[in-house]
PDB file as gemmi writes it, atoms N, CA and C in Angstrom:
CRYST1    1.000    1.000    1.000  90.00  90.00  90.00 P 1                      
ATOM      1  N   UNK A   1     -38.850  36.816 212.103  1.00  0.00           N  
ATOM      2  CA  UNK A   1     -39.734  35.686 212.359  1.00  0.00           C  
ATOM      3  C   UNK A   1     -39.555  35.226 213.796  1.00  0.00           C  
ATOM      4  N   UNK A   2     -40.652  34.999 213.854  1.00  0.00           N  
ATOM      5  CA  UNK A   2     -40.697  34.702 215.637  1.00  0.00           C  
ATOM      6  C   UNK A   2     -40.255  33.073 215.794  1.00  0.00           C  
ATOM      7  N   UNK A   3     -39.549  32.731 217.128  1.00  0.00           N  
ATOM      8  CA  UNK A   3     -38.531  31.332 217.164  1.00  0.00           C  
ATOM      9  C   UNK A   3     -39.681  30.970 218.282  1.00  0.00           C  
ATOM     10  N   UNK A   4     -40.078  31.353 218.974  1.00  0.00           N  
ATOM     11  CA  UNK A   4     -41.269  30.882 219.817  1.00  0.00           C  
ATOM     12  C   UNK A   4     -42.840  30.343 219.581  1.00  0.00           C  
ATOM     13  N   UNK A   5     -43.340  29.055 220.000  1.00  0.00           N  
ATOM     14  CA  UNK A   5     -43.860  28.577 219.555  1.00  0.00           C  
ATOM     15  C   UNK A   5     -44.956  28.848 219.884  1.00  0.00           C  
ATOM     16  N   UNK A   6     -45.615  29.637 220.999  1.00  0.00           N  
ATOM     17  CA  UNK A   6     -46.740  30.480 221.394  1.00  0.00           C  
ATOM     18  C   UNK A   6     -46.566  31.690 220.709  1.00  0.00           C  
ATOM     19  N   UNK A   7     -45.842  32.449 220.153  1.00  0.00           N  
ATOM     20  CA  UNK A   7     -45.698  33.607 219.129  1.00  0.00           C  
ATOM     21  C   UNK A   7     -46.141  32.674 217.983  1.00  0.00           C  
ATOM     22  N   UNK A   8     -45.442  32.269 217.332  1.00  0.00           N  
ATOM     23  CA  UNK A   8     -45.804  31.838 216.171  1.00  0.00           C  
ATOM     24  C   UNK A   8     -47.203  31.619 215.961  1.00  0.00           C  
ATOM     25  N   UNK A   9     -47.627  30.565 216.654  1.00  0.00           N  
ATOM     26  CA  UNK A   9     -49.452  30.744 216.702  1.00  0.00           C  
ATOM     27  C   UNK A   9     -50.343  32.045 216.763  1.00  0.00           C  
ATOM     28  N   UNK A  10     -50.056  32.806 217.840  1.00  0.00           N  
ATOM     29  CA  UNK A  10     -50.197  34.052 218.004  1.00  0.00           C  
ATOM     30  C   UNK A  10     -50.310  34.894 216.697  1.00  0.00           C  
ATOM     31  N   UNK A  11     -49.163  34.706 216.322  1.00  0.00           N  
ATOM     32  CA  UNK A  11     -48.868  35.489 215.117  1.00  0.00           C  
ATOM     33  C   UNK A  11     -50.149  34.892 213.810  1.00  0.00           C  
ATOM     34  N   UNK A  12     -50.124  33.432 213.711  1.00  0.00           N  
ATOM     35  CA  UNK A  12     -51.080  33.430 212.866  1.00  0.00           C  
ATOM     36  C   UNK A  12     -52.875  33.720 213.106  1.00  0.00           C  
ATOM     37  N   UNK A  13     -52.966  33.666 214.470  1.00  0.00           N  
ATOM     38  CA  UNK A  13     -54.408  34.348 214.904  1.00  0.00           C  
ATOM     39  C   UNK A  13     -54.406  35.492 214.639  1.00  0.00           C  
ATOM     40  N   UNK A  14     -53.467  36.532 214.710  1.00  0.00           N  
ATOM     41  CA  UNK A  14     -53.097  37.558 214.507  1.00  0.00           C  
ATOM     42  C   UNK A  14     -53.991  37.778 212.712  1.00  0.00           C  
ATOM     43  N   UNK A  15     -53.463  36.936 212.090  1.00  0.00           N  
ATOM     44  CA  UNK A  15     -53.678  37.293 210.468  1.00  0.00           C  
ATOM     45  C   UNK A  15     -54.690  36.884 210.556  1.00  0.00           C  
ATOM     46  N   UNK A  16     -55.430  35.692 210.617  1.00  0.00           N  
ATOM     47  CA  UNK A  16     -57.204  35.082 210.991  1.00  0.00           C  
ATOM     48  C   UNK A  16     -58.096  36.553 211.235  1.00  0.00           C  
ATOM     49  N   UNK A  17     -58.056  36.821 212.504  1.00  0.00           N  
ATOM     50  CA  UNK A  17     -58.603  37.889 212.921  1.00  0.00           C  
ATOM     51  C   UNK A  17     -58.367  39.460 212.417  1.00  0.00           C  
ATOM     52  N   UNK A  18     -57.213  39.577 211.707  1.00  0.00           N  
ATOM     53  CA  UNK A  18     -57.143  40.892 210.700  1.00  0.00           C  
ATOM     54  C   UNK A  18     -58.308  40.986 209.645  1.00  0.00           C  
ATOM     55  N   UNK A  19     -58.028  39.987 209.007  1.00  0.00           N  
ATOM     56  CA  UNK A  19     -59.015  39.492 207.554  1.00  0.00           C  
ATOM     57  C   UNK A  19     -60.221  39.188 207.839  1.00  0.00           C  
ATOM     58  N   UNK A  20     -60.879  38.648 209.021  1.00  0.00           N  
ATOM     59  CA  UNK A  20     -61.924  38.956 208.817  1.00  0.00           C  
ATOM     60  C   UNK A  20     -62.361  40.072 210.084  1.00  0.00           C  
ATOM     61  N   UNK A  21     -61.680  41.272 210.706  1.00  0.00           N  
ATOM     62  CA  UNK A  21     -61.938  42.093 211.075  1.00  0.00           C  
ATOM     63  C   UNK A  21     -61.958  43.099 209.802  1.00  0.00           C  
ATOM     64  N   UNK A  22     -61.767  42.862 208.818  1.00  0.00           N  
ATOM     65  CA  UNK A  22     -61.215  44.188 207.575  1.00  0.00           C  
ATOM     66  C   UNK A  22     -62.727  43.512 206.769  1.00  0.00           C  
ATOM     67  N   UNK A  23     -62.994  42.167 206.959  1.00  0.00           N  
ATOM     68  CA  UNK A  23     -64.025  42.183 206.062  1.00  0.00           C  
ATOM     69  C   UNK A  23     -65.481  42.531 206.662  1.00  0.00           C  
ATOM     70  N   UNK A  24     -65.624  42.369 207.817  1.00  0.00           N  
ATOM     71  CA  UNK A  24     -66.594  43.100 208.776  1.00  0.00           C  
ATOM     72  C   UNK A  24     -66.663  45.213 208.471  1.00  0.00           C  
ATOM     73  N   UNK A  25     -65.542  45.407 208.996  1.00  0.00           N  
ATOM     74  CA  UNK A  25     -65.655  46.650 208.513  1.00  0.00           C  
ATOM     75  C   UNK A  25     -65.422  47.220 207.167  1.00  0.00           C  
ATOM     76  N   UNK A  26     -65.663  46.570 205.927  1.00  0.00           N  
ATOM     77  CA  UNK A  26     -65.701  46.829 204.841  1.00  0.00           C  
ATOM     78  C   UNK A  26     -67.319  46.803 204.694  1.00  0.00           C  
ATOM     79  N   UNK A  27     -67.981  45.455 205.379  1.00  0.00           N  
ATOM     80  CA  UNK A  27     -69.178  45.314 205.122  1.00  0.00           C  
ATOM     81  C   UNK A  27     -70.048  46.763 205.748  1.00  0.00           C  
ATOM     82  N   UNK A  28     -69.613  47.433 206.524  1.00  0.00           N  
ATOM     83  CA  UNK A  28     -69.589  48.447 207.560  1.00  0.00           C  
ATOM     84  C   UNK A  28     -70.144  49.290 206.633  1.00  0.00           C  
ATOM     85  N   UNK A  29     -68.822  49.752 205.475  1.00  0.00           N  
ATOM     86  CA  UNK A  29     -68.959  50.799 204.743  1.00  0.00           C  
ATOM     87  C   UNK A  29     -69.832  50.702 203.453  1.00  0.00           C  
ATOM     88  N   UNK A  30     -69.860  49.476 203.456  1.00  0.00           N  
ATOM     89  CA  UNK A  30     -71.130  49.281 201.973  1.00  0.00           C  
ATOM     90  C   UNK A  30     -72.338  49.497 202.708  1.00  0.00           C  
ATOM     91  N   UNK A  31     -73.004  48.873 203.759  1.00  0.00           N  
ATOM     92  CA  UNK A  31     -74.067  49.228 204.108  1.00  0.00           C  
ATOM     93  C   UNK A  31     -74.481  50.698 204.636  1.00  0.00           C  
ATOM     94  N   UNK A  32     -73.433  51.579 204.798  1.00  0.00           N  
ATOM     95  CA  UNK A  32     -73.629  53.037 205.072  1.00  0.00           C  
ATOM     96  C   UNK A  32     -73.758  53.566 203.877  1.00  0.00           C  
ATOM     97  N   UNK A  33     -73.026  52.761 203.084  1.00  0.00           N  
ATOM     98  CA  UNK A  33     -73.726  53.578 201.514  1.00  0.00           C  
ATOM     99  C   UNK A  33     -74.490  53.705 201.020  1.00  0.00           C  
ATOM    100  N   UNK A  34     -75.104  52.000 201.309  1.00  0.00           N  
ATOM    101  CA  UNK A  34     -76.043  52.124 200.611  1.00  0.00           C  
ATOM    102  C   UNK A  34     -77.241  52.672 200.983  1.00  0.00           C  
ATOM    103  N   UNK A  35     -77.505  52.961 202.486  1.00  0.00           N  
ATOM    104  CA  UNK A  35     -78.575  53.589 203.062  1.00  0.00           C  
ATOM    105  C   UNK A  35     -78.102  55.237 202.108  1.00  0.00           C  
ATOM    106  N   UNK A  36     -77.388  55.685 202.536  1.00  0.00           N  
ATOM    107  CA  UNK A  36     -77.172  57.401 201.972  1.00  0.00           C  
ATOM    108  C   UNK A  36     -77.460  57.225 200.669  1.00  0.00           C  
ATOM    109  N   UNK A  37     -76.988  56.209 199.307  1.00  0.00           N  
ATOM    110  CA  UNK A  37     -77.596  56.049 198.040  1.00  0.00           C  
ATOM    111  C   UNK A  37     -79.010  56.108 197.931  1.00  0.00           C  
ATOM    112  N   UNK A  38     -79.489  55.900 198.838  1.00  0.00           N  
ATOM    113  CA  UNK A  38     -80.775  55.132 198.861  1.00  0.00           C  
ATOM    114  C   UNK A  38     -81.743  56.469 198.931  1.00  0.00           C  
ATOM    115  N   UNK A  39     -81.471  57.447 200.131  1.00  0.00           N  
ATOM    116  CA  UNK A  39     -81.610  58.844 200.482  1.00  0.00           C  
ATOM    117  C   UNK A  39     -81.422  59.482 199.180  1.00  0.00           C  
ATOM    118  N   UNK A  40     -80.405  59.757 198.999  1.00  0.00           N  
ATOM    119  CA  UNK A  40     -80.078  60.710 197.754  1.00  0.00           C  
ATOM    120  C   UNK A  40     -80.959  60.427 196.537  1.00  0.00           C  
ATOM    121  N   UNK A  41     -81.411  59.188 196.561  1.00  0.00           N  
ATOM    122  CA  UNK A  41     -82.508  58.856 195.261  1.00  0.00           C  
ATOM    123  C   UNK A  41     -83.940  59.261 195.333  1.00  0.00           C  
ATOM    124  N   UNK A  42     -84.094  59.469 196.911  1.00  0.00           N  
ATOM    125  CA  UNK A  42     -85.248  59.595 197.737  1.00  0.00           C  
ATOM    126  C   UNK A  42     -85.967  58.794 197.946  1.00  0.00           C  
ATOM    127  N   UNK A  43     -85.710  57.531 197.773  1.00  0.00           N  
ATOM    128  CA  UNK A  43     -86.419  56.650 198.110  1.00  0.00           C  
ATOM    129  C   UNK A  43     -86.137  56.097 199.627  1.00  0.00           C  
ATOM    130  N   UNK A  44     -87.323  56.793 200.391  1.00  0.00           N  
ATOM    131  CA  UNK A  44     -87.496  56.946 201.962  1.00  0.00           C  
ATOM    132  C   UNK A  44     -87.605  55.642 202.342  1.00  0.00           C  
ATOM    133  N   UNK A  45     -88.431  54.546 202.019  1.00  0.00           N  
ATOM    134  CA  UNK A  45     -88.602  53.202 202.616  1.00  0.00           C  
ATOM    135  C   UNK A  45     -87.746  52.336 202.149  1.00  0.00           C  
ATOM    136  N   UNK A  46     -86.548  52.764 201.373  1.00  0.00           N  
ATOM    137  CA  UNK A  46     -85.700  51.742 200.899  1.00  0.00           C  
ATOM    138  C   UNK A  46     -84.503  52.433 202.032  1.00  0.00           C  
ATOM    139  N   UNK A  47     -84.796  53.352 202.172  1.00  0.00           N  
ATOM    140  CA  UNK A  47     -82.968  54.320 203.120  1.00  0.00           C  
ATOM    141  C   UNK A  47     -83.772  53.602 204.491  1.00  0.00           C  
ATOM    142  N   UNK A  48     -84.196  53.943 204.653  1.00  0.00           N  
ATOM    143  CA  UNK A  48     -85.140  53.433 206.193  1.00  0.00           C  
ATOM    144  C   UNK A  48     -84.522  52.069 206.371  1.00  0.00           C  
ATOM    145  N   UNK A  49     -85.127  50.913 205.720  1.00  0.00           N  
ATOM    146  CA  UNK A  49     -85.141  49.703 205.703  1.00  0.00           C  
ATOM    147  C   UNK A  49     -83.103  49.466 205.464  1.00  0.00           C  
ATOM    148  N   UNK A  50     -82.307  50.174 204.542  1.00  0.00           N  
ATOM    149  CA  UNK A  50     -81.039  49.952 204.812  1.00  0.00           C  
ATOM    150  C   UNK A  50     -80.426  50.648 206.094  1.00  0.00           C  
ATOM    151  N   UNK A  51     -81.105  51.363 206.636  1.00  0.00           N  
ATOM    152  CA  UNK A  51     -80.705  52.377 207.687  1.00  0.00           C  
ATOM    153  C   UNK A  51     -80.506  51.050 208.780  1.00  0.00           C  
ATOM    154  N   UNK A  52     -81.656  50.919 208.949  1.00  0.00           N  
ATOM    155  CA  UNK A  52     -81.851  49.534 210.293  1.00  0.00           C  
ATOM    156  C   UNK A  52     -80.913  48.817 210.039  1.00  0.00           C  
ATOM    157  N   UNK A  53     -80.681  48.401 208.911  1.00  0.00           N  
ATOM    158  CA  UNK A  53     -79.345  46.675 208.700  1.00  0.00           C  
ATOM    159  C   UNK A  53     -78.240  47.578 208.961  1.00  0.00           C  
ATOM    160  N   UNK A  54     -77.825  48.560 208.380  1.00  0.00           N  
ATOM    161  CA  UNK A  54     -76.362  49.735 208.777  1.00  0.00           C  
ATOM    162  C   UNK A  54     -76.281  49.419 210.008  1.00  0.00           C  
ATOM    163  N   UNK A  55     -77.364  49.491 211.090  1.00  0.00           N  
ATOM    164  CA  UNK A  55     -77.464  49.858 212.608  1.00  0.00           C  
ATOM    165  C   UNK A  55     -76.763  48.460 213.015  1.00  0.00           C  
ATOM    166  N   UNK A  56     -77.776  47.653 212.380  1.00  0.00           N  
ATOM    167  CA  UNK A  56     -77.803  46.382 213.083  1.00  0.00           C  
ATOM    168  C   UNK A  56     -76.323  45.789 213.155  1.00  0.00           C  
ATOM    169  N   UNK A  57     -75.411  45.975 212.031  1.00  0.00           N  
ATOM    170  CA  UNK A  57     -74.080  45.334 211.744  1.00  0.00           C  
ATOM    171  C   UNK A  57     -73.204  46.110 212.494  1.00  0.00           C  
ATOM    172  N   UNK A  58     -73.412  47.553 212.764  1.00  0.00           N  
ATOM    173  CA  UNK A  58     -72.852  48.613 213.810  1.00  0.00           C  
ATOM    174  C   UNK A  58     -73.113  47.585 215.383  1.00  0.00           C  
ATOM    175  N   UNK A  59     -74.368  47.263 215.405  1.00  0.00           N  
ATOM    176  CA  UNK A  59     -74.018  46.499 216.807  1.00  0.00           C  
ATOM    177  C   UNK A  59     -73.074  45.626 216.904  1.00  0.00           C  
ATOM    178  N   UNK A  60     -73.625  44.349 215.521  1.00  0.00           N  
ATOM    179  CA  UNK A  60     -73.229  42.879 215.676  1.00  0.00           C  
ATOM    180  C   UNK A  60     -71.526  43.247 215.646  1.00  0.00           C  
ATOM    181  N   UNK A  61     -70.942  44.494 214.857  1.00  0.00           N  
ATOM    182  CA  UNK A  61     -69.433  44.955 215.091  1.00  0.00           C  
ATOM    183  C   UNK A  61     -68.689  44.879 216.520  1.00  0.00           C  
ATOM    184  N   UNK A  62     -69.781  45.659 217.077  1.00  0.00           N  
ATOM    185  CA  UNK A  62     -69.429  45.776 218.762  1.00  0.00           C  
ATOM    186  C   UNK A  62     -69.687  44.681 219.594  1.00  0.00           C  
ATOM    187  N   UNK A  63     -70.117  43.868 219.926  1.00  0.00           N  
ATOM    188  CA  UNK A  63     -70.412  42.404 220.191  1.00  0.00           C  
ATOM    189  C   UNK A  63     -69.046  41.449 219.350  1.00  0.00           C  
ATOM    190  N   UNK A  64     -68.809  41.367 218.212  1.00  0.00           N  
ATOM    191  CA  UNK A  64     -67.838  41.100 217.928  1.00  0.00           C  
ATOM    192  C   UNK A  64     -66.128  41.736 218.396  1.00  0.00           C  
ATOM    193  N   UNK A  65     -65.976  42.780 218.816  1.00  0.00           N  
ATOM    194  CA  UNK A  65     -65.356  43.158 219.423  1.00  0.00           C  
ATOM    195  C   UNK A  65     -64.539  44.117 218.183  1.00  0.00           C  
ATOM    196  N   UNK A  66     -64.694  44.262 217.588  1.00  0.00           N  
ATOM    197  CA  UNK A  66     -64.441  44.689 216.159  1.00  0.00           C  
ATOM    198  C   UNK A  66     -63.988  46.342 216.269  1.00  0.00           C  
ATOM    199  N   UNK A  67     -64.563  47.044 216.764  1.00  0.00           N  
ATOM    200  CA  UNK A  67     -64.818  48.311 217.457  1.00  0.00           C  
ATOM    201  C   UNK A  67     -65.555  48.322 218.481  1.00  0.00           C  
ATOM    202  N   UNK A  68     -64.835  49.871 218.915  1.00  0.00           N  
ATOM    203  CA  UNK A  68     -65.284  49.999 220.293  1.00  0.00           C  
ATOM    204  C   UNK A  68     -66.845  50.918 220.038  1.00  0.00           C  
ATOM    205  N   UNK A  69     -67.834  50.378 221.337  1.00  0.00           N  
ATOM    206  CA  UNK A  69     -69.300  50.702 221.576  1.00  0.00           C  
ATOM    207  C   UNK A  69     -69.351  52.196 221.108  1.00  0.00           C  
ATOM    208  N   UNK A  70     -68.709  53.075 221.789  1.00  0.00           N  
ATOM    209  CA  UNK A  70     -68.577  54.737 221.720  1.00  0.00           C  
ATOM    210  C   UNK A  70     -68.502  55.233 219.856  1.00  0.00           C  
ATOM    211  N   UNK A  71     -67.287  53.948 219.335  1.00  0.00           N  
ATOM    212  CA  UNK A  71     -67.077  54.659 217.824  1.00  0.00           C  
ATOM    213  C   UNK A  71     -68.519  54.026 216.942  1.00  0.00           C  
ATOM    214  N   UNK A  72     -69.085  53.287 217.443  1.00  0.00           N  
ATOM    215  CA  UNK A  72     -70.058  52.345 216.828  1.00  0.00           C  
ATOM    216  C   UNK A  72     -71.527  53.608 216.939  1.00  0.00           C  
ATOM    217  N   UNK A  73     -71.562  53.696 217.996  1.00  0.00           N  
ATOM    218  CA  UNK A  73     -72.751  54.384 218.312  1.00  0.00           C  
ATOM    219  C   UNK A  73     -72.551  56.102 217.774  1.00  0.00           C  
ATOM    220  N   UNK A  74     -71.398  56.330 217.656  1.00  0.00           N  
ATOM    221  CA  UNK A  74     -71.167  57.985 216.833  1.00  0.00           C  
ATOM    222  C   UNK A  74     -71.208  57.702 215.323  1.00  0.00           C  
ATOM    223  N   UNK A  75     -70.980  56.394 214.900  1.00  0.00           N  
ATOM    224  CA  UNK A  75     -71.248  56.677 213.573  1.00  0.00           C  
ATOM    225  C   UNK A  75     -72.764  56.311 213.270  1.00  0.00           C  
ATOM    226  N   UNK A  76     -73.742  55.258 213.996  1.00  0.00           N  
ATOM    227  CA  UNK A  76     -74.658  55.270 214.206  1.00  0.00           C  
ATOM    228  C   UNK A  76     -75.540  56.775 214.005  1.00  0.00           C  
ATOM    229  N   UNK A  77     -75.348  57.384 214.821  1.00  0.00           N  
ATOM    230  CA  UNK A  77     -75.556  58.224 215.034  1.00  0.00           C  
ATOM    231  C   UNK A  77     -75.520  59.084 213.670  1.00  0.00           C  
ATOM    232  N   UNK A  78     -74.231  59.832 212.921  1.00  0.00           N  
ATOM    233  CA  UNK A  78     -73.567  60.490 212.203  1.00  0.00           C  
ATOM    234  C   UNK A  78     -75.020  59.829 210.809  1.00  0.00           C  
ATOM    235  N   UNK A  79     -74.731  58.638 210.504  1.00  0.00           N  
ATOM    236  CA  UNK A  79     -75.685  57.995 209.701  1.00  0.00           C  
ATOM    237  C   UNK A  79     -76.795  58.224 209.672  1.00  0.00           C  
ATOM    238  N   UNK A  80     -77.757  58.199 210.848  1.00  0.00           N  
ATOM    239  CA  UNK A  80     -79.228  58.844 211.214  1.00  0.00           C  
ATOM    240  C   UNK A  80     -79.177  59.971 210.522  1.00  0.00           C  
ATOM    241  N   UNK A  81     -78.248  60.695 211.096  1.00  0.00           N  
ATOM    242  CA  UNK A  81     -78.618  61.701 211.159  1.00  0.00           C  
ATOM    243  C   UNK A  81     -78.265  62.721 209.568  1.00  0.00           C  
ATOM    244  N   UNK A  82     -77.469  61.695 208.803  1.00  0.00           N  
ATOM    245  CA  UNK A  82     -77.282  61.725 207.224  1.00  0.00           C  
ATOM    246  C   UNK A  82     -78.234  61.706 206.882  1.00  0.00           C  
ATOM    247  N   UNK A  83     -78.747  60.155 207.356  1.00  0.00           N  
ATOM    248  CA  UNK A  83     -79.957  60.139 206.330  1.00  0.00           C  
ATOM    249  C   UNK A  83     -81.648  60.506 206.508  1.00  0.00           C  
ATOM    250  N   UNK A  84     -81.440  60.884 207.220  1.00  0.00           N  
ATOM    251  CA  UNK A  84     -82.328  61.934 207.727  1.00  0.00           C  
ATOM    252  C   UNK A  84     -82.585  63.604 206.841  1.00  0.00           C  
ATOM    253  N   UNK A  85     -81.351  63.875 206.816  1.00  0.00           N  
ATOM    254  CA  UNK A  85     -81.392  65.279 206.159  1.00  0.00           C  
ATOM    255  C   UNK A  85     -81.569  65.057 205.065  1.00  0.00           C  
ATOM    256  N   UNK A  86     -81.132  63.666 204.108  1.00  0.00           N  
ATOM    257  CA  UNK A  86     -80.971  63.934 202.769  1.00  0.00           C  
ATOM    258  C   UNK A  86     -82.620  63.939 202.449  1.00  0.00           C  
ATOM    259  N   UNK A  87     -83.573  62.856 203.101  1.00  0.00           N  
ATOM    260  CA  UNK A  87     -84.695  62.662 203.222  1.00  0.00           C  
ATOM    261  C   UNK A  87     -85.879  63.813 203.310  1.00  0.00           C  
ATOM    262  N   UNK A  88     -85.673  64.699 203.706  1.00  0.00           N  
ATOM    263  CA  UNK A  88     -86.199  65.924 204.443  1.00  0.00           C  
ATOM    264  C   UNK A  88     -86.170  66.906 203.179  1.00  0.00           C  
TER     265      UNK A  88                                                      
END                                                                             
């Protein structure tokens, strides 16, 4: 346990910003699902329409500082290009 009183604070921003960095990127992985669920059913204007919100939370991630732009935009990417094929 930390005896310093700028650690100690530290330390509890530390846990603040874990929990809801873990709940951001949890939200991450439900919305990539559900676009690819959505594909696999074939229903094109429902994967489409979750595709965009996937994207959109991929930004609002990076703006949040959550991840970095490069890993945001490759899974971006990786996703398109999922749901794309399943579509096809």
């Amino acid at each position: 346990m930390a005896n310093i009183k700028s650690q100690i604070k530290r330390n509890r921003q530390t846990i603040v910003r874990n929990e809801r960095n873990k709940a951001v990127r949890s939200e991450l992985k439900t919305r990539a699902k559900q676009a690819v669920e959505a594909a696999e059913a074939g229903d094109a204007a429902k994967a489409e329409e979750l595709l965009v919100i996937a994207q959109k939370r991929y930004d609002t991630a990076v703006t949040k500082h959550v991840m970095h732009k490069n890993t945001a935009a490759r899974r971006k990417s990786r996703l398109t290009a999922q749901v794309r094929s399943l579509l096809a």
